[in-house]
PDB file with SEQRES, HELIX, SHEET and CRYST1 records, atoms N, CA, C and O in Angstrom:
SEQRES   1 A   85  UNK UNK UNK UNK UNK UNK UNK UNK UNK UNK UNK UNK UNK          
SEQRES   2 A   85  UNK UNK UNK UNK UNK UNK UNK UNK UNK UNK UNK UNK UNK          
SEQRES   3 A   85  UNK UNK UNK UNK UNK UNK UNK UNK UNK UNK UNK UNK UNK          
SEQRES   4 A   85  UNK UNK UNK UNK UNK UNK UNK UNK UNK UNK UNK UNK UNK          
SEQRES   5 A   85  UNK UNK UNK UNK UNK UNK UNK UNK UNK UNK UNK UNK UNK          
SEQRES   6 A   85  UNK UNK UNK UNK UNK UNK UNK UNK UNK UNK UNK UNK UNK          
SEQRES   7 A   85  UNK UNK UNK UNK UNK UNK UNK                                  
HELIX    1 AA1 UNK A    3  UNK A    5  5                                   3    
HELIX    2 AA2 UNK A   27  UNK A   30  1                                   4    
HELIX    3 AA3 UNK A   46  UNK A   58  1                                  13    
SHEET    1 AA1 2 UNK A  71  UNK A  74  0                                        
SHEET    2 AA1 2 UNK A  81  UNK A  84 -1                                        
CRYST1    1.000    1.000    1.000  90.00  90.00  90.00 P 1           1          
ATOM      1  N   UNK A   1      68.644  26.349  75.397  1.00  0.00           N  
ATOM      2  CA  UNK A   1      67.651  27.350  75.094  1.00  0.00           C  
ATOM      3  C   UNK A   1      66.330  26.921  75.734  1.00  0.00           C  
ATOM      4  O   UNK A   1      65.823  25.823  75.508  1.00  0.00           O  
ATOM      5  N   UNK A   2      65.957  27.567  76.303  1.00  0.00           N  
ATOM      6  CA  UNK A   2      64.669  27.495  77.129  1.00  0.00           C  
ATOM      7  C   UNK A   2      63.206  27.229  76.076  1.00  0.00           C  
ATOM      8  O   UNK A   2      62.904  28.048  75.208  1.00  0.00           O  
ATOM      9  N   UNK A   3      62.469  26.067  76.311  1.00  0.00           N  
ATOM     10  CA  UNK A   3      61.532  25.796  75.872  1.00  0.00           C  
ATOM     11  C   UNK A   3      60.403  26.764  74.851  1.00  0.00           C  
ATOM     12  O   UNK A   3      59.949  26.719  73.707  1.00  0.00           O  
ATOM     13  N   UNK A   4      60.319  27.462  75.835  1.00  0.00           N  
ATOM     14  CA  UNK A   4      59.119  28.803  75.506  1.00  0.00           C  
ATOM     15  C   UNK A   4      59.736  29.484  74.518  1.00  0.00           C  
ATOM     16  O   UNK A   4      58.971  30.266  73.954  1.00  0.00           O  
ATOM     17  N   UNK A   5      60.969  29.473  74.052  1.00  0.00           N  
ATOM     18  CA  UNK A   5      61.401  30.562  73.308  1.00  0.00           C  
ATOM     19  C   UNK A   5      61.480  29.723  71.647  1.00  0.00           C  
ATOM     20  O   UNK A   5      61.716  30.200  70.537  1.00  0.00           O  
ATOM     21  N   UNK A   6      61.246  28.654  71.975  1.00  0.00           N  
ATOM     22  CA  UNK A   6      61.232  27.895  70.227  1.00  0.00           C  
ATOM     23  C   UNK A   6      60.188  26.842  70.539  1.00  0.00           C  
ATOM     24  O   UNK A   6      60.457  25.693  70.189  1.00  0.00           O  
ATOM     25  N   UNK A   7      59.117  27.055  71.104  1.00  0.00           N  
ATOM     26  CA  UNK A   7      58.244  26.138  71.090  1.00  0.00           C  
ATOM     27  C   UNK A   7      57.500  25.923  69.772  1.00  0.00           C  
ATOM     28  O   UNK A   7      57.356  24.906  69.094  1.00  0.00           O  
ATOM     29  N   UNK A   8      56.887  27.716  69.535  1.00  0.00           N  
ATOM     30  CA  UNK A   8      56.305  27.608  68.467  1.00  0.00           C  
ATOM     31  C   UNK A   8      56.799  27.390  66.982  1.00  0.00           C  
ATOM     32  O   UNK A   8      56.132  27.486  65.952  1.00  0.00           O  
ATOM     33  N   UNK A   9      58.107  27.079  67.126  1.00  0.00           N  
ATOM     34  CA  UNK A   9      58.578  27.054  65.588  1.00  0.00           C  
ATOM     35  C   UNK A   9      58.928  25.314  65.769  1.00  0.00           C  
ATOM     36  O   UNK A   9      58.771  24.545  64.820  1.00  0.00           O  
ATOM     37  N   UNK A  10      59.236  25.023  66.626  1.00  0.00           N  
ATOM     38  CA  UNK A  10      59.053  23.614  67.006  1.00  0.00           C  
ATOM     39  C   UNK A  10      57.526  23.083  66.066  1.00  0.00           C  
ATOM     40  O   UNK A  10      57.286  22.736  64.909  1.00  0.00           O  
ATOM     41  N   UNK A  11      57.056  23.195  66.830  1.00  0.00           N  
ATOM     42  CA  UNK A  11      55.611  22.982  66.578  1.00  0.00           C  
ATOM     43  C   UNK A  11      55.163  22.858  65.221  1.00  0.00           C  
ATOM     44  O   UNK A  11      54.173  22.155  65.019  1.00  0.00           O  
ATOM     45  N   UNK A  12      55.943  23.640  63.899  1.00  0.00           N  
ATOM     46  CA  UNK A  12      55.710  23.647  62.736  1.00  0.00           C  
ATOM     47  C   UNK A  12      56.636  22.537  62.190  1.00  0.00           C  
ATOM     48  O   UNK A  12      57.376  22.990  61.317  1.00  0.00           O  
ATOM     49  N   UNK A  13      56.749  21.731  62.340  1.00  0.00           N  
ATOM     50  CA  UNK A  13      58.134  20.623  61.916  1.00  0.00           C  
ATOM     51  C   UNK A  13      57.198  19.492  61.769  1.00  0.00           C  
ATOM     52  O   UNK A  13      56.500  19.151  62.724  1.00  0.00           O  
ATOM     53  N   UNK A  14      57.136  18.852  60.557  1.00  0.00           N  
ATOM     54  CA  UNK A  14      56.508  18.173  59.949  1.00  0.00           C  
ATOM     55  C   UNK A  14      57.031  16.779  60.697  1.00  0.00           C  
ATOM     56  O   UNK A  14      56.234  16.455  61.578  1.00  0.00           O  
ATOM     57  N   UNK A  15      58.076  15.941  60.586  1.00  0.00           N  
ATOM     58  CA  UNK A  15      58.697  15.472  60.848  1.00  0.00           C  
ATOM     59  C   UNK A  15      60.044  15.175  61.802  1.00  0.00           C  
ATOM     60  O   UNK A  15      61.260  15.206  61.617  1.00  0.00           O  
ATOM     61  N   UNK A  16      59.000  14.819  63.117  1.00  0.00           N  
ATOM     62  CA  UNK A  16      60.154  15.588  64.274  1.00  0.00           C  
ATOM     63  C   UNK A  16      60.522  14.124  65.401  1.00  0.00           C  
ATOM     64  O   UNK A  16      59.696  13.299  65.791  1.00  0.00           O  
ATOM     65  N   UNK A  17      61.900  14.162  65.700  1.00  0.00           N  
ATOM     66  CA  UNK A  17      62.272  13.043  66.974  1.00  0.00           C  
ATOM     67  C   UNK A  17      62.337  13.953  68.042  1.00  0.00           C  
ATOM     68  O   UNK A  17      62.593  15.154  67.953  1.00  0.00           O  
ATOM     69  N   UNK A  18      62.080  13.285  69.093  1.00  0.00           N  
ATOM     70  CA  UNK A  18      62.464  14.080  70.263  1.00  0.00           C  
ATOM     71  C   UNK A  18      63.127  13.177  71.066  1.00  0.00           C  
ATOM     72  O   UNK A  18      62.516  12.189  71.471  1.00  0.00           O  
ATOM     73  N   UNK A  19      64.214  13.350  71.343  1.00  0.00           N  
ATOM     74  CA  UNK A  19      65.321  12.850  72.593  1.00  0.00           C  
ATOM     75  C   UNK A  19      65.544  13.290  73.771  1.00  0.00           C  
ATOM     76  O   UNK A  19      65.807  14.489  73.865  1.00  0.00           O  
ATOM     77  N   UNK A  20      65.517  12.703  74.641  1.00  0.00           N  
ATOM     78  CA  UNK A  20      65.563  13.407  76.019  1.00  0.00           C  
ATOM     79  C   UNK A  20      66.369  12.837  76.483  1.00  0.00           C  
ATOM     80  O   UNK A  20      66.471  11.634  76.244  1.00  0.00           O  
ATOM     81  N   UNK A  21      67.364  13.569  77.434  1.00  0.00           N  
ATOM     82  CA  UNK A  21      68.762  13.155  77.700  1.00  0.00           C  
ATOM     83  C   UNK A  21      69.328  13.937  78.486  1.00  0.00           C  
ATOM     84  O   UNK A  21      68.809  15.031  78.710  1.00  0.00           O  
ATOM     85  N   UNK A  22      70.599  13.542  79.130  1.00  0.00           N  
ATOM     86  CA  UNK A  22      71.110  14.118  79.671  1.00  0.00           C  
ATOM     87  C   UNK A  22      73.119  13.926  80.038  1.00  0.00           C  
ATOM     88  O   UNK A  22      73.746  14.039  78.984  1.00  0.00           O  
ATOM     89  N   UNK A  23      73.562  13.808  80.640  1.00  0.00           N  
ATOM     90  CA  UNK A  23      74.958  13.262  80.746  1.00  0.00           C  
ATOM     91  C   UNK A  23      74.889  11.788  80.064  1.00  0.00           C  
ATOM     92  O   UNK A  23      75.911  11.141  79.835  1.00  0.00           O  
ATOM     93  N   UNK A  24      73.732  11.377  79.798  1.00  0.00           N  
ATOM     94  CA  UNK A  24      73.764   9.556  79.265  1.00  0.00           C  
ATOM     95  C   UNK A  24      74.323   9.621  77.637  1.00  0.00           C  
ATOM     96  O   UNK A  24      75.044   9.018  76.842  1.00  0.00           O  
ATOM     97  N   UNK A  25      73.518  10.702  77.753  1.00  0.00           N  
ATOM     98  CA  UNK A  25      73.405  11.040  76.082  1.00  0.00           C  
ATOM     99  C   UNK A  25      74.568  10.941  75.105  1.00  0.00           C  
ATOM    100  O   UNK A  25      75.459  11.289  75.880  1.00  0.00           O  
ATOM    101  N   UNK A  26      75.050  10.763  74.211  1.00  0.00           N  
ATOM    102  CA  UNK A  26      76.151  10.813  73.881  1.00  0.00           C  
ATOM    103  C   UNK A  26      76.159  12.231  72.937  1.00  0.00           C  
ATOM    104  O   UNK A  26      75.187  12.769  72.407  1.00  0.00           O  
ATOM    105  N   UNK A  27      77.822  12.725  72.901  1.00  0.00           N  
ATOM    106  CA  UNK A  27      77.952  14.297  72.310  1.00  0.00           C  
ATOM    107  C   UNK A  27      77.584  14.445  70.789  1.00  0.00           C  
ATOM    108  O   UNK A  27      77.170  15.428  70.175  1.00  0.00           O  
ATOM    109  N   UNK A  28      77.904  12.975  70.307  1.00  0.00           N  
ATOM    110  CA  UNK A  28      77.664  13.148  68.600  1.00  0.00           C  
ATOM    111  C   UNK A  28      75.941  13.495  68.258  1.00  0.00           C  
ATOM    112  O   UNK A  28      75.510  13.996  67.219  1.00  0.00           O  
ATOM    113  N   UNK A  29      75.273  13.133  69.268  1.00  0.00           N  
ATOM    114  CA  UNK A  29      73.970  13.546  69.029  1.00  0.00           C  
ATOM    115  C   UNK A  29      73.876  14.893  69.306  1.00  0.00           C  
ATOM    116  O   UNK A  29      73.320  15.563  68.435  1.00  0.00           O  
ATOM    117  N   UNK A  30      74.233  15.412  70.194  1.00  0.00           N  
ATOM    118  CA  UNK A  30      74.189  16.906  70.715  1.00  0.00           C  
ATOM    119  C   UNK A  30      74.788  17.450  69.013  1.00  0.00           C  
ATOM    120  O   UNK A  30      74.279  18.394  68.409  1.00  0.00           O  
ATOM    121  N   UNK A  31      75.743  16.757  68.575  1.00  0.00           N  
ATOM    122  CA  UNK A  31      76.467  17.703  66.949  1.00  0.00           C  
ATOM    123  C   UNK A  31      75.428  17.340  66.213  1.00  0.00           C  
ATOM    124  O   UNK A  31      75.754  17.653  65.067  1.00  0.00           O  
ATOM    125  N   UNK A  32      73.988  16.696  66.174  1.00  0.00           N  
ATOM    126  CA  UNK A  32      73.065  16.578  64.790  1.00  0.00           C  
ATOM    127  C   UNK A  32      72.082  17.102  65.055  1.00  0.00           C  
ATOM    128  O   UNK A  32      71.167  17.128  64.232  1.00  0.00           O  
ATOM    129  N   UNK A  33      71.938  17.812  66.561  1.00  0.00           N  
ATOM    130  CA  UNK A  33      70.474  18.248  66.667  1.00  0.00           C  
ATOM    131  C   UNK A  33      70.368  19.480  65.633  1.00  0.00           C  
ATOM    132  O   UNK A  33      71.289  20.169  65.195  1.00  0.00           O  
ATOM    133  N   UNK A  34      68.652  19.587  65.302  1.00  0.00           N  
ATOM    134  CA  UNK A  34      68.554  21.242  65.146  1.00  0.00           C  
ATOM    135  C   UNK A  34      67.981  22.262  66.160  1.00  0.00           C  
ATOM    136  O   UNK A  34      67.700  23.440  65.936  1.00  0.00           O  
ATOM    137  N   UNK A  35      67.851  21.497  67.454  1.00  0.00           N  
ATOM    138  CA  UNK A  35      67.047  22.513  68.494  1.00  0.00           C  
ATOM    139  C   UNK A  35      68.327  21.402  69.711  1.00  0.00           C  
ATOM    140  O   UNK A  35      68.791  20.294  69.441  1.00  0.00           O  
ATOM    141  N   UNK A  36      68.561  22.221  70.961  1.00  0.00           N  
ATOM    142  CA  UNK A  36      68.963  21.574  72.318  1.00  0.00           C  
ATOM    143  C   UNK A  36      67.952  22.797  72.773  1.00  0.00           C  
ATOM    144  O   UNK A  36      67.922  23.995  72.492  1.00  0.00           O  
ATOM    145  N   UNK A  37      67.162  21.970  73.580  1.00  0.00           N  
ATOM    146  CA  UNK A  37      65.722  22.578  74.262  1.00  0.00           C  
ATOM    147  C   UNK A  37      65.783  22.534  76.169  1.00  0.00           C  
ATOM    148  O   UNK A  37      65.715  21.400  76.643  1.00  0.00           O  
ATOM    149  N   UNK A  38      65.860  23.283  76.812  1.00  0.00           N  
ATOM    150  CA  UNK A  38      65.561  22.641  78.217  1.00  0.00           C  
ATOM    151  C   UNK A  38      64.339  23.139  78.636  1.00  0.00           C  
ATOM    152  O   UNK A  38      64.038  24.313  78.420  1.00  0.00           O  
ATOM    153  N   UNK A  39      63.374  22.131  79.391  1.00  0.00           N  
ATOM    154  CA  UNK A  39      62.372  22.410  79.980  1.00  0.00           C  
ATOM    155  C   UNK A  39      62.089  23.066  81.083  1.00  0.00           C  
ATOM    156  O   UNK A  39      60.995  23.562  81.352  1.00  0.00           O  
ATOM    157  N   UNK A  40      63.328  23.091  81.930  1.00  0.00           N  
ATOM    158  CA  UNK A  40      63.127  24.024  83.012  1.00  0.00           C  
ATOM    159  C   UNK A  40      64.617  24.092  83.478  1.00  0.00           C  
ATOM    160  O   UNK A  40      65.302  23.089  83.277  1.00  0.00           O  
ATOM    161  N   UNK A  41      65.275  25.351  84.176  1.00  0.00           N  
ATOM    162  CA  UNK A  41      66.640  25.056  84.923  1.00  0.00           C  
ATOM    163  C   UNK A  41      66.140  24.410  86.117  1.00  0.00           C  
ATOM    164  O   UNK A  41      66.583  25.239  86.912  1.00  0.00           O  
ATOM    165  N   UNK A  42      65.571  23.585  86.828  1.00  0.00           N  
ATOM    166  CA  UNK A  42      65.761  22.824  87.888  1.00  0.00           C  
ATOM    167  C   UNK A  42      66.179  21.379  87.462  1.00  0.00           C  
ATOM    168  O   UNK A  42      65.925  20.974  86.328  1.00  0.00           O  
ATOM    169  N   UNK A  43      66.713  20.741  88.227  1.00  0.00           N  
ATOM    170  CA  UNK A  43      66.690  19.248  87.699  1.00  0.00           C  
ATOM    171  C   UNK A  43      65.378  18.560  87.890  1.00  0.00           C  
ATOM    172  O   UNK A  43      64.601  18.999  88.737  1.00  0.00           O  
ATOM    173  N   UNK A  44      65.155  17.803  87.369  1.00  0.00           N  
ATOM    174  CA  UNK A  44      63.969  16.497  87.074  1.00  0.00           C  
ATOM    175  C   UNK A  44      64.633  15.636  86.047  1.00  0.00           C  
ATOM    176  O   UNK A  44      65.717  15.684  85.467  1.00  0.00           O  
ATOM    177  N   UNK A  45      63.664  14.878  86.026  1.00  0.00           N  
ATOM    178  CA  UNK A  45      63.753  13.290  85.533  1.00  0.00           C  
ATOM    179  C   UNK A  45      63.598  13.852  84.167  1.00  0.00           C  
ATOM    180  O   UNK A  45      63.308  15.016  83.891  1.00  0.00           O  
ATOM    181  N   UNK A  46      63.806  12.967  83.430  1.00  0.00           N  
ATOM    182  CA  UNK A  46      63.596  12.591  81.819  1.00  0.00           C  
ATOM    183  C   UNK A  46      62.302  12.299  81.368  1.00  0.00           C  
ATOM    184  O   UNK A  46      61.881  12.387  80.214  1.00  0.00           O  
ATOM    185  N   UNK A  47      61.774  11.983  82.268  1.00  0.00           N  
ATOM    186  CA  UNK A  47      60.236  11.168  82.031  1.00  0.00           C  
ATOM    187  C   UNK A  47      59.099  12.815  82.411  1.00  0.00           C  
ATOM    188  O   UNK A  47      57.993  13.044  81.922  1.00  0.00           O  
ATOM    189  N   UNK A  48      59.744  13.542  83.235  1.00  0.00           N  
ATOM    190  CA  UNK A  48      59.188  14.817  83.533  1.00  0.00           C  
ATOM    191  C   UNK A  48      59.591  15.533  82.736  1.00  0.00           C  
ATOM    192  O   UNK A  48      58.688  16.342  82.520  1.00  0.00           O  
ATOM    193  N   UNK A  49      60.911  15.872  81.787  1.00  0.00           N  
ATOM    194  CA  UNK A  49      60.994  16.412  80.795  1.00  0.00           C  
ATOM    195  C   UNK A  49      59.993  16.481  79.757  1.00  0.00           C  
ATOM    196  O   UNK A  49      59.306  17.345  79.212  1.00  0.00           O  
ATOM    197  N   UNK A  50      60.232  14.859  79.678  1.00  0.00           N  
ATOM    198  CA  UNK A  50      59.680  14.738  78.128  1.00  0.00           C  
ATOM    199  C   UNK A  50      57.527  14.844  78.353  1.00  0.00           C  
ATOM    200  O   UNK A  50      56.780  15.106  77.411  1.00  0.00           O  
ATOM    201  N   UNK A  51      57.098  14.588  79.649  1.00  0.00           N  
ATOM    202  CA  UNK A  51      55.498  15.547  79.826  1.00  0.00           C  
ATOM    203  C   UNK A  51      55.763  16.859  79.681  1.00  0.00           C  
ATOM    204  O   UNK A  51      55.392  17.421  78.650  1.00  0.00           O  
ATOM    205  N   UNK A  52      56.461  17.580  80.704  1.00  0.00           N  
ATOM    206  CA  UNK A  52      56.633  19.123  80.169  1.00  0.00           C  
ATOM    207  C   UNK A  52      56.375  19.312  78.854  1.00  0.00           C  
ATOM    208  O   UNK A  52      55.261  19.758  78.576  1.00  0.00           O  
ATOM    209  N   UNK A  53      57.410  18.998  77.662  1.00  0.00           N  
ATOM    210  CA  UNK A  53      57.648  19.265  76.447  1.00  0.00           C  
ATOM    211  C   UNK A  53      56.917  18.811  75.795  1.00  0.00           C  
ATOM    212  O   UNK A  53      56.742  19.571  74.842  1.00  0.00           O  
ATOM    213  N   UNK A  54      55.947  17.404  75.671  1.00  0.00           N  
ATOM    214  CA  UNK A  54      54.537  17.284  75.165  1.00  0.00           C  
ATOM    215  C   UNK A  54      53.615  17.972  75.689  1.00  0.00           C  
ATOM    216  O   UNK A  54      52.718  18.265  74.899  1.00  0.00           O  
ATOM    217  N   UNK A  55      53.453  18.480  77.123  1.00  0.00           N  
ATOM    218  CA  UNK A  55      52.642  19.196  77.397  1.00  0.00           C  
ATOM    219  C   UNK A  55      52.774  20.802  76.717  1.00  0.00           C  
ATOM    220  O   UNK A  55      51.734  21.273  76.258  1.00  0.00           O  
ATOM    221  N   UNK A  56      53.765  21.457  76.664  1.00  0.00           N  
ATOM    222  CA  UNK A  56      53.996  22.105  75.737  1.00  0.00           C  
ATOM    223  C   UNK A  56      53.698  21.968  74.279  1.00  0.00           C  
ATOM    224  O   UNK A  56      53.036  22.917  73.860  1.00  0.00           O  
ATOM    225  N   UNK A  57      53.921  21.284  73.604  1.00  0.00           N  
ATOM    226  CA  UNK A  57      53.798  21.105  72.827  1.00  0.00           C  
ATOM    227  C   UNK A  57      52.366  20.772  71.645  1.00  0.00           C  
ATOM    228  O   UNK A  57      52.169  20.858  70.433  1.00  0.00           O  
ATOM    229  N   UNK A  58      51.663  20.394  72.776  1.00  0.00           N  
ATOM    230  CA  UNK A  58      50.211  20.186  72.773  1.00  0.00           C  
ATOM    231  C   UNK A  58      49.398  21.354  72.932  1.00  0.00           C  
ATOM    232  O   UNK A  58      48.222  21.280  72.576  1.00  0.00           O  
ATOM    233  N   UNK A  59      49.798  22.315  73.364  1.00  0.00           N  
ATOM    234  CA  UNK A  59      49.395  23.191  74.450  1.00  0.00           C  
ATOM    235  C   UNK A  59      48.076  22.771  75.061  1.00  0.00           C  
ATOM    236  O   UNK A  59      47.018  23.381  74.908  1.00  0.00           O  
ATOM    237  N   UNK A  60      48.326  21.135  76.106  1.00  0.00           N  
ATOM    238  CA  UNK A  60      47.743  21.048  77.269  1.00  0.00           C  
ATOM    239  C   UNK A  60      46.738  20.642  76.717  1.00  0.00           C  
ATOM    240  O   UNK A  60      45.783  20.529  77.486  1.00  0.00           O  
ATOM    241  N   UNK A  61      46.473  20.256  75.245  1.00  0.00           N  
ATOM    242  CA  UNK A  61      45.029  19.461  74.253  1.00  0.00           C  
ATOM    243  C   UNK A  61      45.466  17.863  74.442  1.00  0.00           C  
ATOM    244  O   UNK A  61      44.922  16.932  73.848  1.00  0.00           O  
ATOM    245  N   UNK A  62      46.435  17.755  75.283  1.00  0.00           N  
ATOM    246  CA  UNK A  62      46.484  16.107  75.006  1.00  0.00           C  
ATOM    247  C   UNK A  62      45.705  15.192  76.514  1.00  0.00           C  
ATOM    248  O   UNK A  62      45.762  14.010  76.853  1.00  0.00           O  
ATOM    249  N   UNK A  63      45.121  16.213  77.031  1.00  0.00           N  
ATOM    250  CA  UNK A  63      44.616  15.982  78.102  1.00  0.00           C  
ATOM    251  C   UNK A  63      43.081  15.859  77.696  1.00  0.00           C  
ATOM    252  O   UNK A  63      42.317  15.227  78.425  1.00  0.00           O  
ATOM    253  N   UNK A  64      42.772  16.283  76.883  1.00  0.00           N  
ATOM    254  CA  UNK A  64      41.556  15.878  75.947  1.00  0.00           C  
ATOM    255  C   UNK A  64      41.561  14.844  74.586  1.00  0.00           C  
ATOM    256  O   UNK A  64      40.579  14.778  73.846  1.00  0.00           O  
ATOM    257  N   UNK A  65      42.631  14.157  74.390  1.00  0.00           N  
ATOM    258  CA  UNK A  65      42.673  12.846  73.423  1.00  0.00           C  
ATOM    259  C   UNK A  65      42.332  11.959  73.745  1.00  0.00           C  
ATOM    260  O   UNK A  65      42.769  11.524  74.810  1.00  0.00           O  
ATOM    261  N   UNK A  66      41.313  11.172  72.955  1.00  0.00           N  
ATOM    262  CA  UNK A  66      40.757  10.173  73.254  1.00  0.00           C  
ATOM    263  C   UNK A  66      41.300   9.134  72.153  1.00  0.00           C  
ATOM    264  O   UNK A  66      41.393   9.425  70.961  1.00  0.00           O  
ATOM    265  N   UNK A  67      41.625   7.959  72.668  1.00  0.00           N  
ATOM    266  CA  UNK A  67      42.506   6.836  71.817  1.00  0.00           C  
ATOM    267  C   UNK A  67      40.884   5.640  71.540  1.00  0.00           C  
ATOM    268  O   UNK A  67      39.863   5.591  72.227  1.00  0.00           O  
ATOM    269  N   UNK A  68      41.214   4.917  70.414  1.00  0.00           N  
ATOM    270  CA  UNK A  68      40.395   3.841  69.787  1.00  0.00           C  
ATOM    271  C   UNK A  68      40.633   2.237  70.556  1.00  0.00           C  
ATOM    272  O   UNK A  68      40.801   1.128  70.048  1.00  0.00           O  
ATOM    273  N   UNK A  69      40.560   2.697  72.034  1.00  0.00           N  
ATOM    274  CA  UNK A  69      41.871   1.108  72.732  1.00  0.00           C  
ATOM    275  C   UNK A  69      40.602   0.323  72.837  1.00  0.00           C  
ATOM    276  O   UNK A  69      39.473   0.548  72.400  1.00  0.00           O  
ATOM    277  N   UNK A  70      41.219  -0.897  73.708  1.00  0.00           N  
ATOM    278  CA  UNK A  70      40.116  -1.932  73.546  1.00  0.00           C  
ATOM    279  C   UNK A  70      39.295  -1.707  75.228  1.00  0.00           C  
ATOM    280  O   UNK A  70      38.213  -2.089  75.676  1.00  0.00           O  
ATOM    281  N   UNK A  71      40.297  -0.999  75.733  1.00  0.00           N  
ATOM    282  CA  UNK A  71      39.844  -0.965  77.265  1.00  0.00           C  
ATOM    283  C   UNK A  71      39.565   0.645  77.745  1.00  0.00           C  
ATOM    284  O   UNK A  71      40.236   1.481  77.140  1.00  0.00           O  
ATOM    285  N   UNK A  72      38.735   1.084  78.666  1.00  0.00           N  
ATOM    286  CA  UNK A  72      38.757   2.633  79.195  1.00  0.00           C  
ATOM    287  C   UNK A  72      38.691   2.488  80.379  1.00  0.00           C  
ATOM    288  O   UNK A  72      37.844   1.755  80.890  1.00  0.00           O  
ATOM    289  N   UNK A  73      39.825   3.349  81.257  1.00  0.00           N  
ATOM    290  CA  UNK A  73      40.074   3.087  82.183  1.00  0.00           C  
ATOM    291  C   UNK A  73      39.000   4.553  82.907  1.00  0.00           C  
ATOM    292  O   UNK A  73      39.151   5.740  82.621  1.00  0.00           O  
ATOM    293  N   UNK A  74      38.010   3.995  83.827  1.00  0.00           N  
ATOM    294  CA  UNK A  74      37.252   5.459  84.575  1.00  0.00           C  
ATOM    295  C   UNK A  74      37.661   5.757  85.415  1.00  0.00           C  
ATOM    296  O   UNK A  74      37.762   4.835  86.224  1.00  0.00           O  
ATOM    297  N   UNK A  75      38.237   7.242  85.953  1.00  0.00           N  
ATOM    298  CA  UNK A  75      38.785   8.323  86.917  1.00  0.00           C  
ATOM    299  C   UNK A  75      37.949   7.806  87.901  1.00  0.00           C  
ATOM    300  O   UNK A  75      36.781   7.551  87.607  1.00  0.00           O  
ATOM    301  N   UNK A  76      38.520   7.546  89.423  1.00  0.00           N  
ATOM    302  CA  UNK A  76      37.949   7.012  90.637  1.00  0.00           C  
ATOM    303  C   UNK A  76      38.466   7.590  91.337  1.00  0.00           C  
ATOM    304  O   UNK A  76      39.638   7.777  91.012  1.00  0.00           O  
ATOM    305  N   UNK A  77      38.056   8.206  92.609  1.00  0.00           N  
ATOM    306  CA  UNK A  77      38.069   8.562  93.896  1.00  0.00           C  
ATOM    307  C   UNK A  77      39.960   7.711  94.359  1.00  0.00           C  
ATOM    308  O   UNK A  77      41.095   8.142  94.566  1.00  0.00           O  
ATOM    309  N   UNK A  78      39.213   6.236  94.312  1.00  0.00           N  
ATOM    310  CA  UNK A  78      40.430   5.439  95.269  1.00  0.00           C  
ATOM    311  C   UNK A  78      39.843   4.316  94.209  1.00  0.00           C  
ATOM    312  O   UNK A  78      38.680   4.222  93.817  1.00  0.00           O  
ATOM    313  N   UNK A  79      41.169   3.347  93.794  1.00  0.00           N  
ATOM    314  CA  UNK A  79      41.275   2.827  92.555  1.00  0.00           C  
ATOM    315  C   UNK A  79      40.763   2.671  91.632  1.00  0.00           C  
ATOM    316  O   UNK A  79      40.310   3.774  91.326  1.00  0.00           O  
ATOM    317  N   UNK A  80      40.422   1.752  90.679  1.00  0.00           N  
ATOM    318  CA  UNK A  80      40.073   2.031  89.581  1.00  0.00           C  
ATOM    319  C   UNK A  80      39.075   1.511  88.661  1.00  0.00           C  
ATOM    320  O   UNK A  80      38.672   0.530  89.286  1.00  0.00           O  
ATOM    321  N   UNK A  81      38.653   1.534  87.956  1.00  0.00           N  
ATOM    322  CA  UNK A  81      37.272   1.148  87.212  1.00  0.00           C  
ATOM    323  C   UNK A  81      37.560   0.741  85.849  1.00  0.00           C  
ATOM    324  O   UNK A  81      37.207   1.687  85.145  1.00  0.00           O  
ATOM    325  N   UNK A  82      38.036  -0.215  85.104  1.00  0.00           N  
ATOM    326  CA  UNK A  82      37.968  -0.339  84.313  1.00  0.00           C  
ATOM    327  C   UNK A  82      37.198  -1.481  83.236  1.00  0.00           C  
ATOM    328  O   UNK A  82      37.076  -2.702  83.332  1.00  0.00           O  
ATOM    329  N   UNK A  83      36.671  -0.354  82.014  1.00  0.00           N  
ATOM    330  CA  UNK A  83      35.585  -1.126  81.541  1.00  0.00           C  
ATOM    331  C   UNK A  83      36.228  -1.819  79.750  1.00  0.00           C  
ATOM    332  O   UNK A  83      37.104  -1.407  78.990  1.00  0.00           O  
ATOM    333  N   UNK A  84      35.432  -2.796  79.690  1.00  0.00           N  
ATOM    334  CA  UNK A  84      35.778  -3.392  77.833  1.00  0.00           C  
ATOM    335  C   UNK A  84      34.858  -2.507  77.278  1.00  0.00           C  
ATOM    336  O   UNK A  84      33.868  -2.177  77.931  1.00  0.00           O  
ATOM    337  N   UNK A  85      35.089  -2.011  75.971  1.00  0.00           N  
ATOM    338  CA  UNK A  85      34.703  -1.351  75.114  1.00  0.00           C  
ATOM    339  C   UNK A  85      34.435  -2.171  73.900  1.00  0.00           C  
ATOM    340  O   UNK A  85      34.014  -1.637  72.874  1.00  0.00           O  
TER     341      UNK A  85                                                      
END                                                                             
């Protein structure tokens, strides 16, 4: 089932795993899900899945989270800047 069509009820789930998988996966998991979700019919990676589907899932606000880390890394032209906090 295509992403967009249960995103938003996704989204209301208090308590949620997300697995991303594919032929690795084993079938007994496919028998406990309550959603099998695909992010797009093309192939990609797992690691591109699972941004899609947080990016979804976020709707695209996680690009504005700011974390409490010990380090901040500053957006550069050509490498990188990073400062202690």
């Amino acid at each position: 089932m295509p992403i967009n069509e249960k995103i938003e009820e996704i989204r209301e789930i208090q308590n949620l795993i997300v697995v991303v998988g594919s032929e690795k996966a084993p079938k007994e998991l496919y028998e406990m899900v309550d959603y099998n979700i695909s992010v797009t019919s093309q192939p990609h990676s797992e690691v591109a899945a699972l941004a899609i589907f947080l990016h979804e899932y976020w709707k695209g606000g996680e690009l504005d989270l700011r974390f409490d880390g010990k380090l901040k890394v500053l957006p550069m032209e050509h490498g990188k800047n990073v400062l202690s906090v």
